[in-house]
DSSP file (Angstrom, degrees, kcal/mol; ACC not computed):
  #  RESIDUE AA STRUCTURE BP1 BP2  ACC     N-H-->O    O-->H-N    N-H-->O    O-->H-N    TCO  KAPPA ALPHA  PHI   PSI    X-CA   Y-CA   Z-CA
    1    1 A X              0   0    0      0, 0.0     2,-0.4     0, 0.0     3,-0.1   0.000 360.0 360.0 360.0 141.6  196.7  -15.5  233.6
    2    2 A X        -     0   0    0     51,-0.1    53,-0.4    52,-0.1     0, 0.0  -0.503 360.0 -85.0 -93.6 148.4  196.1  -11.8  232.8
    3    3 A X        -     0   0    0     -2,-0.4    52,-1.7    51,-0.1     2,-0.2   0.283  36.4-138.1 -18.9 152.2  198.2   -9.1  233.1
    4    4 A X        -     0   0    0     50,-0.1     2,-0.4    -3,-0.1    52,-0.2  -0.741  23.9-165.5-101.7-172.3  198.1   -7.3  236.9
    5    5 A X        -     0   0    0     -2,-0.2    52,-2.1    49,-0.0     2,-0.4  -0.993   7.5-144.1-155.7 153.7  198.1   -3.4  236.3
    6    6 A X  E     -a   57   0A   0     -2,-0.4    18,-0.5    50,-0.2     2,-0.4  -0.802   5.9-154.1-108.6 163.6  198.9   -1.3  239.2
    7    7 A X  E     -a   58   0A   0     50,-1.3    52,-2.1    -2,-0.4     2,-0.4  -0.987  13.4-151.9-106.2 129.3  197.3    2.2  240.0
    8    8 A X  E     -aB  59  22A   0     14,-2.3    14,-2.0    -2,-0.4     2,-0.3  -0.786  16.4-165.9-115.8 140.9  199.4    4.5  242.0
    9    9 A X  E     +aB  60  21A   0     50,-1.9    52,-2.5    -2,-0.4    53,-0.3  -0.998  20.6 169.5-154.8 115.5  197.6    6.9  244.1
   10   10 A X  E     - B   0  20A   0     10,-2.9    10,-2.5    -2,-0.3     2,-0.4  -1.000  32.8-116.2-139.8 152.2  198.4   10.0  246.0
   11   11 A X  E     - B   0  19A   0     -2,-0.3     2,-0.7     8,-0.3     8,-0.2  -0.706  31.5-110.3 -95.8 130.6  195.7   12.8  247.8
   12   12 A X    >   -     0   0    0      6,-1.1     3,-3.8    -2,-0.4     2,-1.2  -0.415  16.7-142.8 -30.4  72.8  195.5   16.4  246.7
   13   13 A X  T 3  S+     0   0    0     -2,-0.7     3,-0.1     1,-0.3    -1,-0.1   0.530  97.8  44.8 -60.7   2.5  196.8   18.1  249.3
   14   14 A X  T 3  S+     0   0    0     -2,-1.2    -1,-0.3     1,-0.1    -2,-0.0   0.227 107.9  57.2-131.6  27.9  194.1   20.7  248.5
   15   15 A X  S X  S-     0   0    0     -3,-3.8     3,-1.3     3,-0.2    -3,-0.3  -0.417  80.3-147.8-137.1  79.1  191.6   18.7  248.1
   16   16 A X  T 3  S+     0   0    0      1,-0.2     3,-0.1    -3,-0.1    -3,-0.1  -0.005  83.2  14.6 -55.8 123.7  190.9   16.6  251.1
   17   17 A X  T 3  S+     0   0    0      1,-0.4    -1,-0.2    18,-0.0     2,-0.2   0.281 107.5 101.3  98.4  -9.2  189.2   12.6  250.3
   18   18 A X    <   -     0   0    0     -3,-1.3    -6,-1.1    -6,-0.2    -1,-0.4  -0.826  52.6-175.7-126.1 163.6  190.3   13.1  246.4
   19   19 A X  E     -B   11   0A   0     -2,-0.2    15,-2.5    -8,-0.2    14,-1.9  -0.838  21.2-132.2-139.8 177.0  193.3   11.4  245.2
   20   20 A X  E     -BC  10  32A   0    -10,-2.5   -10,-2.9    -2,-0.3     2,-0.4  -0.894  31.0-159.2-115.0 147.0  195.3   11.6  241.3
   21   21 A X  E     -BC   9  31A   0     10,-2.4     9,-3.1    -2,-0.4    10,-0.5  -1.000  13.4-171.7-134.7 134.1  196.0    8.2  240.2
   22   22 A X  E     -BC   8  29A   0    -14,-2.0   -14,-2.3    -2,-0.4     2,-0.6  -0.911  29.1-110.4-113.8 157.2  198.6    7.0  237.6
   23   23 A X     >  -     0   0    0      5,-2.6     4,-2.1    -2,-0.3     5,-0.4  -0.827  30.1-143.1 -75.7 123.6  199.4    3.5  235.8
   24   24 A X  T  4 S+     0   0    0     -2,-0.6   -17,-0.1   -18,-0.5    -1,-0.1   0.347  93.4  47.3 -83.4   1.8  202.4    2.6  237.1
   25   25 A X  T  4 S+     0   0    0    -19,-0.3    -1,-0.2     3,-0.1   -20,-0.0   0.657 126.5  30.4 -98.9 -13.1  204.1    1.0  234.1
   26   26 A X  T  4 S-     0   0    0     -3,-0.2    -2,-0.2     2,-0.2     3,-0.1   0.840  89.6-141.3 -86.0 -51.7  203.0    4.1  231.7
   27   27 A X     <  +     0   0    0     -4,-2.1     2,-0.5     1,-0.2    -3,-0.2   0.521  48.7 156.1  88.1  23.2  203.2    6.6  234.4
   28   28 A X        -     0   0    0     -5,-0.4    -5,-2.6     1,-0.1     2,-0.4  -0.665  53.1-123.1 -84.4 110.9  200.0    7.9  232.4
   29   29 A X  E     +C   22   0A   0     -2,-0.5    -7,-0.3    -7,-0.2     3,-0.1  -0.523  36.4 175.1 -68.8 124.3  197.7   10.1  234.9
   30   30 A X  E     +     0   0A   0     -9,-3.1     2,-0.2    -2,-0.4    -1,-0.2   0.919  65.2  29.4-101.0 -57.3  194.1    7.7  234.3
   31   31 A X  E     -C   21   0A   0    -10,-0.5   -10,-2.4     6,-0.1     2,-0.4  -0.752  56.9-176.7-137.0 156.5  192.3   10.1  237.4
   32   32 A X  E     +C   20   0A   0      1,-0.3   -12,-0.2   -12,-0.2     3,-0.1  -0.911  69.6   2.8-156.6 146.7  192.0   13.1  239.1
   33   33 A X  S    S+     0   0    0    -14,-1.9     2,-0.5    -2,-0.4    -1,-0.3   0.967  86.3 147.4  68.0  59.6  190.4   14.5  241.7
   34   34 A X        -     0   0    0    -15,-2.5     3,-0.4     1,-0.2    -1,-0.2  -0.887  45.2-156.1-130.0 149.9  188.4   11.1  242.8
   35   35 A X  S    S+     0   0    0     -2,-0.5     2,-0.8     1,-0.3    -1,-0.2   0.986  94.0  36.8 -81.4 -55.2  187.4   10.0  245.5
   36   36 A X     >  +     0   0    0      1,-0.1     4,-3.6     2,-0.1     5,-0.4  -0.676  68.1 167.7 -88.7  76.8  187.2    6.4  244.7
   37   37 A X  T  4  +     0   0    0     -2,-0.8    -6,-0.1    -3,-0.4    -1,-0.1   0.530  68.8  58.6 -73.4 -11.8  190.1    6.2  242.5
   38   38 A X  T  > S+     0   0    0      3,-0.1     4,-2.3     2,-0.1    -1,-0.2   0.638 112.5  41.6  77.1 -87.8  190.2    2.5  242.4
   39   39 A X  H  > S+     0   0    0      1,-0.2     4,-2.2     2,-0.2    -2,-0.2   0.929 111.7  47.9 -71.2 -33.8  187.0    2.5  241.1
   40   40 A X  H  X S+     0   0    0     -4,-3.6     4,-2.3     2,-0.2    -1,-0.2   0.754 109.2  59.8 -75.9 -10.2  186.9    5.5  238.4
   41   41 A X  H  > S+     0   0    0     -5,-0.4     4,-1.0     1,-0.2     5,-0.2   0.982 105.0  49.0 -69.7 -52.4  190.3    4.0  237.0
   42   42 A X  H >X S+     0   0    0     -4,-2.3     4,-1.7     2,-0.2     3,-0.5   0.833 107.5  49.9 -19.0 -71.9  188.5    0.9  236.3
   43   43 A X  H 3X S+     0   0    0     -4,-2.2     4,-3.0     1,-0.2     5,-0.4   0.969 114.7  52.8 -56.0 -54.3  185.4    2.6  234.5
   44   44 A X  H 3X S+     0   0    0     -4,-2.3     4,-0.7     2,-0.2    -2,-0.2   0.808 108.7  43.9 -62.4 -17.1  188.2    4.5  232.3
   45   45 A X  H <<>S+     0   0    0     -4,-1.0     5,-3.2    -3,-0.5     4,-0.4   0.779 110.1  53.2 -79.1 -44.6  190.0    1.8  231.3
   46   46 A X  H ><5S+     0   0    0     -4,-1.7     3,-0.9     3,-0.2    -2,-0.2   0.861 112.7  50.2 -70.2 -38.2  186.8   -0.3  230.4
   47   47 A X  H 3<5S+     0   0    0     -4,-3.0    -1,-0.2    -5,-0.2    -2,-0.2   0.920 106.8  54.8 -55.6 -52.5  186.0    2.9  228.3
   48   48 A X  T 3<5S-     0   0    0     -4,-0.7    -2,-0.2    -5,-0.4    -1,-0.2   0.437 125.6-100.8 -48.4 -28.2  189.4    2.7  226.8
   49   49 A X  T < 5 +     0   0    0     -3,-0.9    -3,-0.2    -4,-0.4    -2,-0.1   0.491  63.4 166.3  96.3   6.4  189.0   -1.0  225.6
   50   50 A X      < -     0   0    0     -5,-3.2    -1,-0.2    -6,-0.1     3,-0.0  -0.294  51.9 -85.3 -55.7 143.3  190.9   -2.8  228.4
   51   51 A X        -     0   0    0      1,-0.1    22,-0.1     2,-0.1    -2,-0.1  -0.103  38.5-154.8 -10.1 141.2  190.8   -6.3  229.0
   52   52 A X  S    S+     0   0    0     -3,-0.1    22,-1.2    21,-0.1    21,-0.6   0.792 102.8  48.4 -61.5 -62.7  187.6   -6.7  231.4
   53   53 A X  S    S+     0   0    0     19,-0.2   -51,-0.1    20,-0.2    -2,-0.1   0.367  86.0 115.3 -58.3 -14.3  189.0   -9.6  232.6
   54   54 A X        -     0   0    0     18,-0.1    19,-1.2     1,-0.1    20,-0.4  -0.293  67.0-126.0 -52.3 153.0  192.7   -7.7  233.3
   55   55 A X  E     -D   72   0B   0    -52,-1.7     2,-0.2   -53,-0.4    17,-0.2  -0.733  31.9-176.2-105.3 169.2  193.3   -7.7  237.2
   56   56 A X  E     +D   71   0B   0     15,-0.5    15,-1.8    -2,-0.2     2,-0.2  -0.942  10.3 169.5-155.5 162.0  194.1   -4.3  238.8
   57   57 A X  E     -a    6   0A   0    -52,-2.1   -50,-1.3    -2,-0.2     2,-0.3  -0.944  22.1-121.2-168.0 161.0  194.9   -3.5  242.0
   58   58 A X  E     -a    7   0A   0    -52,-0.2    10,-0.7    -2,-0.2     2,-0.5  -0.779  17.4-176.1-109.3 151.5  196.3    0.1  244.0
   59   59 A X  E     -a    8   0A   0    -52,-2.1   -50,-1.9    -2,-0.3     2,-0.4  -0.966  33.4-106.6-165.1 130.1  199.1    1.3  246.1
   60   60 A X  E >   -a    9   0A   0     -2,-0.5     3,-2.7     5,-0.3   -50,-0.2  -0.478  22.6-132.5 -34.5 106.0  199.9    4.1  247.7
   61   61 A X  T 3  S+     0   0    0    -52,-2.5    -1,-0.1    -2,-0.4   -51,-0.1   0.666 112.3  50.0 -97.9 -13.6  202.4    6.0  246.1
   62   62 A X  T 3  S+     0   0    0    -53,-0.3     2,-0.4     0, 0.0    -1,-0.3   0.069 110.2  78.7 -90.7  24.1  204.2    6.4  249.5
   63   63 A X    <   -     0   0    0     -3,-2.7     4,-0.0     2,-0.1     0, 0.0  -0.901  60.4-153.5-104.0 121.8  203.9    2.4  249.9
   64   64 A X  S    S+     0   0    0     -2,-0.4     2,-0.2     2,-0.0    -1,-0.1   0.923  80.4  63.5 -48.1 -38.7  205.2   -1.1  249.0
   65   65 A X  S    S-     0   0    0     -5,-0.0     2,-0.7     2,-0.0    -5,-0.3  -0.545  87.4-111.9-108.7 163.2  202.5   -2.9  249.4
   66   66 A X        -     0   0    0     -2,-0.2    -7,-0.2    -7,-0.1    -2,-0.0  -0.810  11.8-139.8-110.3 135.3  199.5   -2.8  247.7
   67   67 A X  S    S+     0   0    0     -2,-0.7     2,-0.3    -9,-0.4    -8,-0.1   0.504  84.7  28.6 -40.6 -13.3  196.2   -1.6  249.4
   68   68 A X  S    S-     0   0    0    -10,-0.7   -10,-0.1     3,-0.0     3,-0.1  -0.992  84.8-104.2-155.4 138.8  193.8   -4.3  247.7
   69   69 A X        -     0   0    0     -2,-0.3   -11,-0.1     1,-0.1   -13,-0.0  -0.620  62.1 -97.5 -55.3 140.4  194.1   -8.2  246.2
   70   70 A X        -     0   0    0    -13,-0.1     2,-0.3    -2,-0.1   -13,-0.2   0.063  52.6-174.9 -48.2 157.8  194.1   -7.6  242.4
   71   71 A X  E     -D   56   0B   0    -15,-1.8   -15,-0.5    -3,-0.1     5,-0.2  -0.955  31.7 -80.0-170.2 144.5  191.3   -8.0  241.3
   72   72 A X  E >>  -D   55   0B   0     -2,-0.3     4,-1.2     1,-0.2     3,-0.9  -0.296  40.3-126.0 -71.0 141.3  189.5   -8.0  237.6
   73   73 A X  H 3> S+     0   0    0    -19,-1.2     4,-2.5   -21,-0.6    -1,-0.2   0.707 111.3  51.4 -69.2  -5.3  188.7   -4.2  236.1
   74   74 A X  H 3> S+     0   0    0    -22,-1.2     4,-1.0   -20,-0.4    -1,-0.3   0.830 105.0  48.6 -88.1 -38.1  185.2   -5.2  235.6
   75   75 A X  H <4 S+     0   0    0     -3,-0.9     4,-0.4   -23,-0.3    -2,-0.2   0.904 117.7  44.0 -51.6 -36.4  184.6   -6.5  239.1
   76   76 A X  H >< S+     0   0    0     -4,-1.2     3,-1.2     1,-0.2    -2,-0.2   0.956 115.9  54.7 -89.0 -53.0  186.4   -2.8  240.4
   77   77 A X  H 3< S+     0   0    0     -4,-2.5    -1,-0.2     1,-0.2    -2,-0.1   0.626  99.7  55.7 -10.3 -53.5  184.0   -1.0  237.5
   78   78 A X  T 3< S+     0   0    0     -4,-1.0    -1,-0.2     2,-0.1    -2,-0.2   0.596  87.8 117.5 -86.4 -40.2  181.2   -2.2  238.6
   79   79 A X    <   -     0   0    0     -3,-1.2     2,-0.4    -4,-0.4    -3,-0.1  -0.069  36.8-171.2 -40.3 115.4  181.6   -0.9  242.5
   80   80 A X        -     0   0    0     -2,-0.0     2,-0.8   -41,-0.0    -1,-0.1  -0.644  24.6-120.1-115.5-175.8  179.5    1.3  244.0
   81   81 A X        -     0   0    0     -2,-0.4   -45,-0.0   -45,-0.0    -2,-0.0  -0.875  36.9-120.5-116.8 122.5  179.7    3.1  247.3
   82   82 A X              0   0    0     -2,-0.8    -3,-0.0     1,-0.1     0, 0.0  -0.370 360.0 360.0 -79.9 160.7  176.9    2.2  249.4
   83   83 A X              0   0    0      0, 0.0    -1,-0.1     0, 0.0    -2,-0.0   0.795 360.0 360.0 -88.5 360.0  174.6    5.1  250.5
């Protein structure tokens, strides 16, 4: 089974809707300032040479639980926001 990898996510408190995300086993900031954060971590990792097939998944950094079933970074990549 492939690795999960977590994104940790907290909003900008001066920029309302946009969030910073880290990997929570590096603690390496992947985004900032996104809106979909989720989704751009995804595209940067697949840039990076990650797994496609790796799950990922997000949590709140003032959570336990996490916000979405894991899910593979190419599936999450792939996401758009409909208009």
């Amino acid at each position: 089974m492939p690795a999960l990898t977590r994104l940790i996510v907290e909003p900008l408190a001066r920029a309302p809707g946009r969030f910073r995300g880290w990997l929570e086993e590096s603690g390496e900031e992947i985004v900032r300032s996104a809106s979909n954060p989720l989704v751009e971590a995804s595209q940067r990792l697949l840039q990076r040479g990650f797994d496609p097939a790796g799950l990922i998944t997000m949590r709140m950094a003032n959570r336990s639980y996490d916000s979405f079933c894991p899910a593979s970074v190419e599936v999450w990549a792939k996401y758009r926001e409909a208009d």
